[in-house]
C-alpha positions in Angstrom: 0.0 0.0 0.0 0.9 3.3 -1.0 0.6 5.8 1.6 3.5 8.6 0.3 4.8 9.9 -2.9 7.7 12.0 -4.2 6.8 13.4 -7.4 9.7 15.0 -9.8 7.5 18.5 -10.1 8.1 21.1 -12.3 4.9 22.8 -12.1 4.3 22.2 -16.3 1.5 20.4 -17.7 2.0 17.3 -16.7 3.0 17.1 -13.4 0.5 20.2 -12.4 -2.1 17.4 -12.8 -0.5 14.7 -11.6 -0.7 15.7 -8.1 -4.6 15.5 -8.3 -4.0 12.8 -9.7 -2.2 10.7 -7.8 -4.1 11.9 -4.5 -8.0 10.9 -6.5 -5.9 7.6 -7.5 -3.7 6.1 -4.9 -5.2 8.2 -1.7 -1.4 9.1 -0.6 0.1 12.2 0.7 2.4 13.7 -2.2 5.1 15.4 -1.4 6.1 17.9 -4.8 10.0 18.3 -5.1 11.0 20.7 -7.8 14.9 21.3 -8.6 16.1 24.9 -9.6 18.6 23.5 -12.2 18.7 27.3 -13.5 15.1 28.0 -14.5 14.8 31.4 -13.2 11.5 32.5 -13.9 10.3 29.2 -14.3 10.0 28.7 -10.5 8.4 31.7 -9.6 5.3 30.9 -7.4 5.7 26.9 -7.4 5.5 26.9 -3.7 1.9 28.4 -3.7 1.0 26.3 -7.0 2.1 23.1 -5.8 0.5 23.3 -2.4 -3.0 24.8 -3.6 -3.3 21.7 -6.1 -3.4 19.3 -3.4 0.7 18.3 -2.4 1.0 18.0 1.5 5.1 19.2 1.6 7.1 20.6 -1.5 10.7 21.0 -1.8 12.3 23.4 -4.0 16.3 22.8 -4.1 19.0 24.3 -5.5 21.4 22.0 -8.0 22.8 24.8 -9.8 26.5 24.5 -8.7 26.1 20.7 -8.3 24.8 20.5 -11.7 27.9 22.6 -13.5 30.7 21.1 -11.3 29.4 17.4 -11.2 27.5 16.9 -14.5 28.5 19.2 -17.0 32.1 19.6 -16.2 32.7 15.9 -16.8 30.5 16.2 -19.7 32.5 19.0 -21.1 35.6 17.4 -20.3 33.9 14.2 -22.4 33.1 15.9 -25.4 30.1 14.2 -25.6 27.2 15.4 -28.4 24.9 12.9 -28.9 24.0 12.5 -32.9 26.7 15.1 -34.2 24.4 17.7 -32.9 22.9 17.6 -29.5 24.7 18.6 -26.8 22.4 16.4 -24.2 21.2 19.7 -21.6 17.6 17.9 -20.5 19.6 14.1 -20.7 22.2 15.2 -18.3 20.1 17.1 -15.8 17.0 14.3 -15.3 20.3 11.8 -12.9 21.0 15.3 -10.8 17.1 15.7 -10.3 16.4 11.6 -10.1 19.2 11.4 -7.4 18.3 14.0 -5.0 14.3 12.9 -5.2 15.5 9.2 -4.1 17.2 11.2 -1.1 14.3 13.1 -0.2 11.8 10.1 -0.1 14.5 8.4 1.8 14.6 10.9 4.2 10.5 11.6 4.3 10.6 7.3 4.9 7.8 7.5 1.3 6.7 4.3 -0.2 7.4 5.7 -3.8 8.8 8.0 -6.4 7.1 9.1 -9.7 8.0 11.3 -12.4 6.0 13.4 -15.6 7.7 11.6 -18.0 5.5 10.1 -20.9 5.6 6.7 -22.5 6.9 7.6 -25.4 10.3 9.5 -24.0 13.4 9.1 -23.2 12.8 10.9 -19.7 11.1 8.0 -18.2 14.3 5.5 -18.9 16.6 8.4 -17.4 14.4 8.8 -14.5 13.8 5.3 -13.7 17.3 4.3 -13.8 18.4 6.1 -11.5 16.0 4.9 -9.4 17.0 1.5 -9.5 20.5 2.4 -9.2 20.6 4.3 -6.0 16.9 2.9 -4.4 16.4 -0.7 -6.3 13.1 -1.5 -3.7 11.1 1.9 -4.5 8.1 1.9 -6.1 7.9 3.9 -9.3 4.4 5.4 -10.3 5.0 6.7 -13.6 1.2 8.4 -14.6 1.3 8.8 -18.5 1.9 4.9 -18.4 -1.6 4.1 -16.3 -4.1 7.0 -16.3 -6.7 7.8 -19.5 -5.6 10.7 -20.4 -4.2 10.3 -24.3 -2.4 13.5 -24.7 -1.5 17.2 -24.1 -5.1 18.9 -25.1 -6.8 16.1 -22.7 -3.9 17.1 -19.7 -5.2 20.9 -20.3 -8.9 19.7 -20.2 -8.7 17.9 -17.4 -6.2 20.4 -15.7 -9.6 23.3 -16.3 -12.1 20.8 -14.8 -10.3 21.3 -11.2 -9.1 24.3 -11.8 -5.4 23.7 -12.1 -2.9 26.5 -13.6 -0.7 25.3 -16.6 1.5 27.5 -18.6 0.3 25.9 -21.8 -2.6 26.8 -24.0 -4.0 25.4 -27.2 -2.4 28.1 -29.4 1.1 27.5 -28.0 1.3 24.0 -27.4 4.6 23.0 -27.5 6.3 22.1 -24.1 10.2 23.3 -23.0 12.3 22.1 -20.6 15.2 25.1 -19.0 18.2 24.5 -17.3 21.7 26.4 -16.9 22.8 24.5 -19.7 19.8 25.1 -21.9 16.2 25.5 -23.4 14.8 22.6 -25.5 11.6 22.8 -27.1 9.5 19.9 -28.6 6.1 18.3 -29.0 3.0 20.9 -31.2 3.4 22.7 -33.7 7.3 21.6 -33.8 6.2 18.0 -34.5 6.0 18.9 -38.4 10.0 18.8 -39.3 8.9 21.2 -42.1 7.7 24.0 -39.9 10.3 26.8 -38.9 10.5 27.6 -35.6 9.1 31.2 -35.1 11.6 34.0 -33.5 9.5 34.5 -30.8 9.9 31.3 -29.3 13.8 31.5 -28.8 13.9 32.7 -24.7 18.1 32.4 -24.6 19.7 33.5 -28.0 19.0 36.7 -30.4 18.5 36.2 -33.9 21.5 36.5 -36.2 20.0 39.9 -37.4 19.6 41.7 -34.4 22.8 40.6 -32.9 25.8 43.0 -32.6 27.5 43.9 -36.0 30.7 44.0 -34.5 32.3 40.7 -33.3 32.8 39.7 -29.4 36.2 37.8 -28.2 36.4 35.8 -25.5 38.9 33.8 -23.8 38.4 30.7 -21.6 41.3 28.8 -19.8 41.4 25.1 -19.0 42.9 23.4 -16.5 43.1 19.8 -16.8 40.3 20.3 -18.7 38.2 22.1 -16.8 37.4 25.5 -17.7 38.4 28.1 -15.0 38.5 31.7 -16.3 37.2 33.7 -18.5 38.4 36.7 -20.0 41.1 36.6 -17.4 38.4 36.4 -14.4 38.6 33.2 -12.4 34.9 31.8 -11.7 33.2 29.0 -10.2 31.9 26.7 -13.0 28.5 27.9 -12.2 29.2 31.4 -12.8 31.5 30.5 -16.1 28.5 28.9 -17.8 26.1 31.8 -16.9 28.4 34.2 -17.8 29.3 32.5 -21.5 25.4 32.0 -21.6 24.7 35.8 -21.4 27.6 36.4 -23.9 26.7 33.7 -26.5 23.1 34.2 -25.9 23.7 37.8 -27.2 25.3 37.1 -30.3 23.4 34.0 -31.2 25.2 31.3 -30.9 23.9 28.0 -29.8 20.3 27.3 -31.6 20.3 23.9 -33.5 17.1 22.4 -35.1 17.4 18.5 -35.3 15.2 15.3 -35.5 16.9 12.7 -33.7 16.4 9.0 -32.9 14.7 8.6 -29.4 16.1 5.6 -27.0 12.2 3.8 -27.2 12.5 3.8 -30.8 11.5 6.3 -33.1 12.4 9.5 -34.1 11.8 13.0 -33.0 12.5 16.9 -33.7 14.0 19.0 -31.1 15.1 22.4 -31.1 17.5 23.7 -28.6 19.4 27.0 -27.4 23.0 26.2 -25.5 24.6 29.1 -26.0 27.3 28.6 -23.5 27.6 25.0 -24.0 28.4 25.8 -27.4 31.3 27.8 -26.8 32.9 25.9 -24.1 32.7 22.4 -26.7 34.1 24.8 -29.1 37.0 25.7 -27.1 37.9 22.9 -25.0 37.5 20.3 -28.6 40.3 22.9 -30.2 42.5 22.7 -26.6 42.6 18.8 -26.6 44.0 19.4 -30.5 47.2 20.5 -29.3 47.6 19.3 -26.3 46.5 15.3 -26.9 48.5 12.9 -29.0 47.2 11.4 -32.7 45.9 8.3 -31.1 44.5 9.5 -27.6 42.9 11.9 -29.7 41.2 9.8 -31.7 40.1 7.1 -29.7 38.8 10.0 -27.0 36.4 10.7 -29.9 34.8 7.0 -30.2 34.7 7.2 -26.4 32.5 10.5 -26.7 29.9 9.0 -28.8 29.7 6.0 -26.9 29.5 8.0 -23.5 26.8 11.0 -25.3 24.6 7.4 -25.0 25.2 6.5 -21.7 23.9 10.2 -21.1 20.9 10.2 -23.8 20.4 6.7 -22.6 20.1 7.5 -18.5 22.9 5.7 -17.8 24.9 8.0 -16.0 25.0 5.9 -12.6 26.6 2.8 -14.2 30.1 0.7 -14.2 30.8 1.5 -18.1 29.8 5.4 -16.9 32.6 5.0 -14.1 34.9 3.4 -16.1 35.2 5.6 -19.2 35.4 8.8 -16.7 38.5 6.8 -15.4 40.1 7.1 -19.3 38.6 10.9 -19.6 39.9 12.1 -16.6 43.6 10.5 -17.3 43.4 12.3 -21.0 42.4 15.6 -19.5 46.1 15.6 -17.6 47.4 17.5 -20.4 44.7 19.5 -21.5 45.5 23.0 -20.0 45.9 26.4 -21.7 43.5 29.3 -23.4 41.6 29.6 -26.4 40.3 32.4 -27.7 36.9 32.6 -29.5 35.3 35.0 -32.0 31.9 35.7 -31.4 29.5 37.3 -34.5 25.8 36.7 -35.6 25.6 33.1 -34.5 29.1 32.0 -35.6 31.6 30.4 -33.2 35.0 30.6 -34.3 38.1 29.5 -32.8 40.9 32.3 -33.4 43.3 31.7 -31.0 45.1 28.6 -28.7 47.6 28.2 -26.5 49.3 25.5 -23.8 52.7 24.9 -22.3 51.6 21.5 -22.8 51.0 21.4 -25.8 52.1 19.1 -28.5 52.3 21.6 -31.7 55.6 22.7 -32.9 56.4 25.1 -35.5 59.6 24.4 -35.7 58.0 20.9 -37.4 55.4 22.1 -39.1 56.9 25.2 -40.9 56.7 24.8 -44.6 60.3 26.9 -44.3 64.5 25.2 -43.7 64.6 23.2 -40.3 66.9 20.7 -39.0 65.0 18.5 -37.0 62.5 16.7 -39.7 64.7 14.9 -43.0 62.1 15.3 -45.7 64.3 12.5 -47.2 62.6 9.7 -44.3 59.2 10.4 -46.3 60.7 8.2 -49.1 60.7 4.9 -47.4 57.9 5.9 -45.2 55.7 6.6 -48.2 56.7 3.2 -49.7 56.1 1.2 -46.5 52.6 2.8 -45.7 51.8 1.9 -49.6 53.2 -1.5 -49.8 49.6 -3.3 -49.5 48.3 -1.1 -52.2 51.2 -1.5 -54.9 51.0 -5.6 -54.1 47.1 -5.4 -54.9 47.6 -3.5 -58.0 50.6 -5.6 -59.6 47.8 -8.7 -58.8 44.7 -7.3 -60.5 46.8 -6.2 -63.1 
């Protein structure tokens, strides 16, 4: 018997019902716990909306500096982008938010957990894993699986029948999810992958025309990977990511349109603004180019696809997880210096990179006399490397 629930609340559509809900269905106490992963003005008045629509306790945390220093740093450090193109800000935020529920029904001794996630995500596998991973005995109550309600316009109906505040209508209905990292928007009128986003929906970046006409520099330092300071400043992670999110956002950088292929199976469009994100992949990929060797550097990029899945996939609390942060962590040893970055009308350009590690020499790439490279070693190199080739061709022909 269920007598207590923790539900993941973020005071949206779906979980603005699901406390009604879960009290007409399962006659428990809910307790609402909402995590301010960056939101802002997102979280205005949740206390007062959670408690009027039935939840007995809610508790509104804040993950922000968790989430830069213990999620995205490691991601960052990764280089993970999941399908060339996605650079995973809802993925990697639902383990933070899953984790610290699973604490607070620990601690509030509740019989279960459950979560807004629909059947057809990929939020319900990240959610759930976790759950299993740090709590294997809870209960999970996951609503879009079992109650009647088919879609969005029937949440909204029956969120008007008891008079329960949503922030989406039938003109606008596409839901978003906001974090420090980013804004994604699906679901609606985005559903048609022929249909152009309209300008007014972008929250986080300015369009390309009304951004500055005169380009922005910036310059980020890594150490060990990990960026540290910007334009000179040393800041907390948290404040680095705001910060390049304020500057990025300004100049339009970070929007990407994509339809990519959901962990349950089939395909769907996103569109996302990671304005700071953007910049700090940008920078950190260019670091690792001088400061990694050929083969570390290539084999680091197999392990970033495989480890954007782990994160797409909820997998974040597992051995292979732990393990490849092992390799990561050892290749990020050398990967200190400062890059410097042109900013203009949503282009990210790299301009500038530096390291007293690093692996670059002109001295042995210069096109000019040197004495340490013999240009005359090519000749038997060449006719090594080509060996296979030149025995082929003397068979066929």
């Amino acid at each position: 018997m269920i007598k207590k629930v923790v539900l993941a609340y973020s005071g949206g559509l779906d979980t603005s019902v699901m406390i009604s809900w879960l009290k007409e269905n399962y006659n428990c106490d809910v307790i609402a716990f909402a995590a301010d992963l960056g939101q802002e003005k997102e979280l205005t008045g949740l206390k007062e909306k959670a408690m009027k629509t039935g939840a007995s306790k809610i508790y509104i945390e804040d993950l922000k500096r968790e989430f830069a220093e213990d999620f995205l740093v490691p991601m960052i450090k990764s280089g993970a982008v999941y399908e060339g193109h996605y650079l995973l800000g809802t993925s990697v935020a639902r383990p933070l938010i899953a984790k610290k529920q699973i604490e607070i029904a620990k601690r509030e001794k509740a019989d279960a957990v459950a979560h807004g996630a629909t059947g057809k995500g990929n939020d319900q596998v990240r959610f759930e894993l976790t759950y299993k991973a740090l709590a294997p005995d809870m209960r999970i109550i996951a609503p879009w699986r079992e109650w009647e309600i088919k879609g969005r316009q029937e949440a909204i109906e029956y969120a008007k029948k008891r008079r329960i505040p949503v922030p989406v209508t039938k003109d606008k209905p596409y839901s978003s999810d906001r974090n420090l990292w980013h804004i994604s928007y699906e679901g609606g009128i985005l559903e048609d992958p022929w249909f152009e986003p309209q300008e007014n929906m972008f929250k986080l970046t300015a369009s390309p025309k009304r951004a500055p006409d005169k380009p922005e520099y910036v310059e980020i330092e890594f150490e060990k990977g990990e960026p540290k300071t910007l334009n000179g400043k040393r800041l907390t992670a948290l404040a680095l990511i705001q910060q390049l999110n304020k500057i990025g956002g300004k100049n339009a950088i970070g929007r990407v349109d994509i339809v990519e292929n959901r962990l349950v199976g089939m395909k769907s469009r996103g569109v996302y603004e990671t304005p700071g994100g953007t910049i700090l992949y940008a920078a950190h990929q260019t670091l690792e180019s001088i400061t990694l060797d050929k083969d570390v550097q290539h084999y680091k990029q197999l392990v970033a696809q495989r480890y954007a899945e782990l994160i797409y996939n909820g997998q974040w609390y597992t051995p292979l997880k732990e393990s490849l942060d092992a390799f990561i962590n050892k290749t990020q040893e050398t990967v200190s210096g400062t890059v410097r970055l042109k900013l203009y009308k949503g282009n990210c350009n790299v301009v500038g990179r530096k390291s007293h590690k690093s692996l670059y020499r002109p001295d042995l790439a210069t096109f000019e006399k040197e004495e340490i490279y013999n240009q005359k070693d090519a000749e038997g190199f060449i006719n090594l490397f080509g060996l296979p080739i030149k025995v082929r061709a003397k068979l066929e022909g």
